[in-house]
C-alpha positions as CSV (number, residue, x, y, z in Angstrom):
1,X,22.6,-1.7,19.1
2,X,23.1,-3.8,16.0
3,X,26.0,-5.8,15.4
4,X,27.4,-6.2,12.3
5,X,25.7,-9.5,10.2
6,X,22.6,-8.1,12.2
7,X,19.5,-8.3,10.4
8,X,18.7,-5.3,11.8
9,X,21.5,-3.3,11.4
10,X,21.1,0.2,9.8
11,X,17.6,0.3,11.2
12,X,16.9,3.4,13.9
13,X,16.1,1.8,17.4
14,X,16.3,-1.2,19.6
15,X,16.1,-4.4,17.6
16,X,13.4,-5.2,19.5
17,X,11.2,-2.8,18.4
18,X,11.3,-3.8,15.0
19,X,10.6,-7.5,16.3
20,X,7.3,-6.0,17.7
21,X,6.5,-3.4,15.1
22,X,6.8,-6.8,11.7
23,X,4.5,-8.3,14.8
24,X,1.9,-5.9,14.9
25,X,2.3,-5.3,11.1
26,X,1.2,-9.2,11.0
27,X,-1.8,-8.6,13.4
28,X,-3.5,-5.8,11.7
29,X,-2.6,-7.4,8.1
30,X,-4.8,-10.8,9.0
31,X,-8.1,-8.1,10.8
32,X,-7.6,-5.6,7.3
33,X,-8.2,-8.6,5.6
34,X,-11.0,-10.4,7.8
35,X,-12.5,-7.1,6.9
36,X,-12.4,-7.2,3.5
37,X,-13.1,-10.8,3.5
38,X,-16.4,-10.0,5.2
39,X,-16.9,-7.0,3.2
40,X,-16.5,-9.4,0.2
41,X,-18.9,-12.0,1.5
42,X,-21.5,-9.7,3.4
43,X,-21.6,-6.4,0.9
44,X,-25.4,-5.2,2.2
45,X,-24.0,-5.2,6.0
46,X,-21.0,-3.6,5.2
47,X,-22.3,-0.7,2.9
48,X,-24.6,0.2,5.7
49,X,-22.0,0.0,8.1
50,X,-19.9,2.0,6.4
51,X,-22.8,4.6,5.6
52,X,-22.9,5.4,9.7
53,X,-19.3,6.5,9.8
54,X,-18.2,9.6,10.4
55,X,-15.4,9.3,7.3
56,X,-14.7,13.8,7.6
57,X,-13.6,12.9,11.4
58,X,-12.0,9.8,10.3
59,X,-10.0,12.2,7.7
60,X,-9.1,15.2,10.3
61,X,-7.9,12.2,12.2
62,X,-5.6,11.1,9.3
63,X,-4.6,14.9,9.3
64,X,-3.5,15.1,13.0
65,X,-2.0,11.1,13.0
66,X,0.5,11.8,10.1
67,X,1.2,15.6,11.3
68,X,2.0,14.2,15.1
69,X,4.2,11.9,12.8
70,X,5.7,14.6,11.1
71,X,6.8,16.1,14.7
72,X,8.0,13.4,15.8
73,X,10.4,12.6,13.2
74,X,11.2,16.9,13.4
75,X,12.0,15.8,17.2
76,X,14.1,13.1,16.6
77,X,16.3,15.0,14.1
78,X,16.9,17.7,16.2
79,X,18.1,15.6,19.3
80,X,20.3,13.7,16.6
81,X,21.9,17.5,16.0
82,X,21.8,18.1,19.5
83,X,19.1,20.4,19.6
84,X,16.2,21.0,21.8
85,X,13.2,18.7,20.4
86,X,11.1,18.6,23.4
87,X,8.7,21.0,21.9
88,X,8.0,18.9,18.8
89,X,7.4,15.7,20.9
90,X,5.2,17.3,23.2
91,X,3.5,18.8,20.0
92,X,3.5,15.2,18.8
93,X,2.1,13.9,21.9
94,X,-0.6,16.7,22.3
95,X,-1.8,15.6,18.6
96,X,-1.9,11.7,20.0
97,X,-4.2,13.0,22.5
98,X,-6.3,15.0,20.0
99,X,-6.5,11.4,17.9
100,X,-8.1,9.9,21.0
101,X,-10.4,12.7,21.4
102,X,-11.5,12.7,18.0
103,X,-12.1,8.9,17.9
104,X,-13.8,8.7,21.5
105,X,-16.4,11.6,20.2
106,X,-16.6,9.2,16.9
107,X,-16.8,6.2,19.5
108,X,-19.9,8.5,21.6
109,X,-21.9,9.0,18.4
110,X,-21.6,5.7,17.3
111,X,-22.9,4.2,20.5
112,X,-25.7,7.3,20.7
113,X,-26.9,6.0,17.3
114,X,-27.6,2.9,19.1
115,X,-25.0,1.0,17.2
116,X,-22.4,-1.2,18.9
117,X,-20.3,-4.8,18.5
118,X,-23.8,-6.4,19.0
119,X,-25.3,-4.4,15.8
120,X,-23.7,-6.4,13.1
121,X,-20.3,-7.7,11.9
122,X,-19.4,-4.8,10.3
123,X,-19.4,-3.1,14.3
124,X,-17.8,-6.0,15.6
125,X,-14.6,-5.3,13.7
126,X,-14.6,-1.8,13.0
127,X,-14.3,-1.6,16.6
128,X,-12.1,-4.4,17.2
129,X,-9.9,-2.5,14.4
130,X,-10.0,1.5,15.2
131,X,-10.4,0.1,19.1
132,X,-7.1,-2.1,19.1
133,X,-5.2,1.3,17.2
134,X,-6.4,3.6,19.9
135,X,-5.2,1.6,22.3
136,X,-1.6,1.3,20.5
137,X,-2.0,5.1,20.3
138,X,-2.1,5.0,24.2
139,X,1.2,2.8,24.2
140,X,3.0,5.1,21.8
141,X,1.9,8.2,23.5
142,X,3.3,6.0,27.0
143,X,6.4,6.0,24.5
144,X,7.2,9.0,23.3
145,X,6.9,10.2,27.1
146,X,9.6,8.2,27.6
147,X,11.8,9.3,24.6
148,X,11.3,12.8,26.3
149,X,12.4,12.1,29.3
150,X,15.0,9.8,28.7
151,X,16.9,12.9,26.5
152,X,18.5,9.7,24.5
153,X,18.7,9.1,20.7
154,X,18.2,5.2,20.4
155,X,15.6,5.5,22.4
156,X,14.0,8.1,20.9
157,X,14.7,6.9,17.7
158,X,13.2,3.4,19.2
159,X,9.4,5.6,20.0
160,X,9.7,7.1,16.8
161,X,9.8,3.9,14.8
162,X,6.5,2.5,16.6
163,X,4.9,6.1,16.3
164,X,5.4,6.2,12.3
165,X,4.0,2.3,12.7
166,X,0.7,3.8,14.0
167,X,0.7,6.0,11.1
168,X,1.2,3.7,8.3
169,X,-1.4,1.3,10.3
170,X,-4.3,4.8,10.2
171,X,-3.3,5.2,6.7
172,X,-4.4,2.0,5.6
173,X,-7.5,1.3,8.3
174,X,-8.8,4.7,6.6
175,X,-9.5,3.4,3.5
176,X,-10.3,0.3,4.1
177,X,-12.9,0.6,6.9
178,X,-14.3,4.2,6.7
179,X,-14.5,5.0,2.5
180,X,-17.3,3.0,0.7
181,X,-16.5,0.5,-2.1
């Protein structure tokens, strides 16, 4: 889809996606660093916060995120060599789901424990953070469903690049929000 002088030539996908992924990129950069802003300025509240995680599910979440990455990139290779690949993306897809599962029961306990946005600042964004992921998961996984059925490589290729977005975006809310300073 690129033309040549295109900024985004070279790059795997519609333009477009790469438009929304710098977006996005730009959205989660200024709420990682209201977080560690508020961190900074409100240490006690965050420490505490941060002691009511569940960082081991937070990890096995890490685990299935990047290895549902790792399918889907397996995926798009193989349709590139014209092979079947709709094993890895349901594979992919089926370790979305698991993410969402793993962060709803995370979600449950947290709210069981009595803690919610109302309980402090800390709550307020670790939910607006791992909350507004999730629900990108839900758009990716809405994605990649179409990169399956649509059998084509650009728009497969298009999927994949906001999929590994999610990833990079999970590797660097893990730290940041879920392992103590």
């Amino acid at each position: 889809m690129a033309q040549d002088g295109d900024i985004f030539a070279g790059l795997p996908g519609n333009p477009m996606i790469w438009i929304l992924i710098l977006g996005e990129l730009g959205v989660f950069a200024v709420l990682l660093v209201g977080f560690s802003v508020a961190a900074f300025l409100n240490p006690e509240v965050f420490s505490a916060g941060q002691a009511h995680l569940h960082a081991v599910l937070a990890g096995l979440n890490t685990v299935v995120l990047l290895s549902s990455g790792a399918l889907v990139a397996a995926a798009t290779r193989r349709l590139s060599q014209g092979l079947s690949f709709r094993a890895y993306l349901a594979g992919a897809m089926a370790l979305g789901v698991v993410f969402l599962v793993i962060k709803g029961t995370e979600y449950s306990a947290m709210f069981a424990a009595g803690f919610g946005i109302e309980s402090s600042t800390f709550f307020q964004l670790y939910f607006l953070i791992t909350g507004f992921h999730a629900l990108h998961i839900v758009f990716g996984l809405i994605l990649l469903a179409i990169g399956a059925w649509q059998r084509d490589l650009d728009t497969l290729e298009t999927s994949a690049a906001f999929w590994h977005l999610l990833d990079l975006l999970w590797v660097v809310i893990f730290p940041v929000v879920y392992l103590p300073r």
